[in-house]
N, C-alpha and C positions, 0 to 999 in steps of 0.2 A: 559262609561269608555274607550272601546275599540276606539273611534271615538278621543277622547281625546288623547290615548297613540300616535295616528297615527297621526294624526296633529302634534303633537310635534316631532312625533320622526322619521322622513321622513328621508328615507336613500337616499346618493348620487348616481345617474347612477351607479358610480365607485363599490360601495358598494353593488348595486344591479346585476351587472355582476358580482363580485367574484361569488357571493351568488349563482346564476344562474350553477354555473360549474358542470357539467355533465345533466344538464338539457335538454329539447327540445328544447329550446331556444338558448341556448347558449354552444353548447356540444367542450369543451377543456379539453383537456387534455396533457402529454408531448410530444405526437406526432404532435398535432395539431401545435406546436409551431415552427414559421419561422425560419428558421436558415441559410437559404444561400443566404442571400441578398448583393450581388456586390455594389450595390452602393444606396446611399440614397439622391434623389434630392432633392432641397427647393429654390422655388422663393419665391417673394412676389412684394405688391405693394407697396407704399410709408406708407399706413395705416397699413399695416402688418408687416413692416421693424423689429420694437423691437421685435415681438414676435420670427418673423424667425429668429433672430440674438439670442435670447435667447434657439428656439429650435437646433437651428445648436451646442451650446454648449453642450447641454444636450444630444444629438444626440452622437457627438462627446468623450463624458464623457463614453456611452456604446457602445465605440470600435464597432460603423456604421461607414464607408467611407462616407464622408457628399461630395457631390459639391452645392457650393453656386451661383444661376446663376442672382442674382441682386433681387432686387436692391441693392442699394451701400448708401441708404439715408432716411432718414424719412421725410429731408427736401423738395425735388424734388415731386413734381405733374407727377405719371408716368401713363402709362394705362396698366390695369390689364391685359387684352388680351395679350399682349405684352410676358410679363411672363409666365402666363399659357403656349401660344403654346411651348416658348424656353423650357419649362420642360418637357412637352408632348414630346416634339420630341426626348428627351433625354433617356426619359422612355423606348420610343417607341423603340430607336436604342441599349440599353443595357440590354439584355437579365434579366430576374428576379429583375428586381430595383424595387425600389417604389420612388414615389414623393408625396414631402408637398407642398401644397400651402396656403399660407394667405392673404387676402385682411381684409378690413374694417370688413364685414358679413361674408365673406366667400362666399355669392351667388354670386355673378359676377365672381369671379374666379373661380367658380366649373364649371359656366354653361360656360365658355370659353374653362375649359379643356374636358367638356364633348363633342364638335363639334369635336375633336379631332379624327379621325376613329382609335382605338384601345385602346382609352382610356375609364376608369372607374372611374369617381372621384366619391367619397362620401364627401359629404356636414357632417362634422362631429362635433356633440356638448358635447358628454360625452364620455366615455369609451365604454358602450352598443354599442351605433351606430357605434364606431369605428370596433369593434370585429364583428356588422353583417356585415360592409361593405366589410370586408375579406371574413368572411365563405359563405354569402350567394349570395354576388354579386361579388366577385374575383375582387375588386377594386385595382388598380396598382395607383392609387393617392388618396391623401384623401384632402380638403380642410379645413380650420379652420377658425371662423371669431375672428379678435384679436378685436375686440369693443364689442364681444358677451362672450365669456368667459376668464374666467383667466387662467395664466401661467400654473397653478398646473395640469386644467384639460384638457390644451394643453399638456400637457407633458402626460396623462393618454390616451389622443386619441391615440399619437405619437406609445403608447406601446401597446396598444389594436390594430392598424393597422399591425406595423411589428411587431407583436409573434403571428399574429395567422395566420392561412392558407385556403385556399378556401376548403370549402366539395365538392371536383370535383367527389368523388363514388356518392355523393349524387342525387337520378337521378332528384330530382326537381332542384334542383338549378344547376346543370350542363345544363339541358333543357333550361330553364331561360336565365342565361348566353350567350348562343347559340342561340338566340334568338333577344337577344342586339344584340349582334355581327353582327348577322344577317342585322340589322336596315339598 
């Protein structure tokens, strides 16, 4: 029976990170939650265009400061690198932002922003992985692939990225961190 209740009744990322709160996993609370974010960047490439232009709304809707830094098309064949480094650099030069990025998967443009020296991208597919890529890896960009998930749980990465904040008391994951950086 119990095998049976589970199979059917499988909860989303989204629903398994609320659930996760105050846990080891996933420890939020109302301090935890970002609040002084300057600016919120978002490129994309030709294959990500609709979703970035739907997150820049949505973005926009919860009073973030959005800069849109292209493309301008869904038509146009552009290269993802391209993008990636214009946000990276932008990230890099304004103090506490964070950046979105979207391609097709989302891999080509994570692994472009991550050559970046000071940048963190997190390759993001539900809400969970958004929220570790803050507290555990103090990611300043997260990527999304728009051929891999939909809008809804674009928009659940978007929020699990900025509201949550890195555990920098935390001494493993500040070590870690320090580590990367190192690279």
């Amino acid at each position: 029976f119990f095998f049976f209740f589970f199979f059917f009744k499988q909860k989303t990322a989204y629903e398994i990170g609320v659930r996760l709160v105050g846990s080891e996993m996933c420890i939020r609370d109302r301090s935890m939650v970002e609040s002084s974010i300057p600016k919120v960047f978002v490129a994309s490439d030709h294959a990500g265009y609709d979703v970035k232009e739907t997150l820049k709304e949505y973005l926009t809707s919860k009073k973030y400061s959005v800069e849109d830094l292209g493309t301008k098309d869904s038509k146009t064949s552009v290269d993802y690198p391209d993008y990636a480094k214009a946000l990276c650099e932008k990230v890099l030069d304004t103090p506490n932002s964070r950046g979105v990025l979207v391609c097709g998967s989302g891999i080509g443009i994570s692994i472009a922003a991550n050559k970046v020296k000071g940048i963190r991208c997190g390759l993001c597919h539900d809400y969970y992985t958004a929220v570790m890529c803050r507290e555990h890896n103090d990611c300043n960009v997260v990527a999304i692939g728009a051929r891999v998930i939909g809008i809804e749980v674009a928009k659940q990465i978007l929020d699990g990225f900025l509201e949550t904040k890195f555990l920098a008391d935390h001494p493993n994951h500040s070590r870690r961190v320090k580590k990367l950086d190192e690279m």
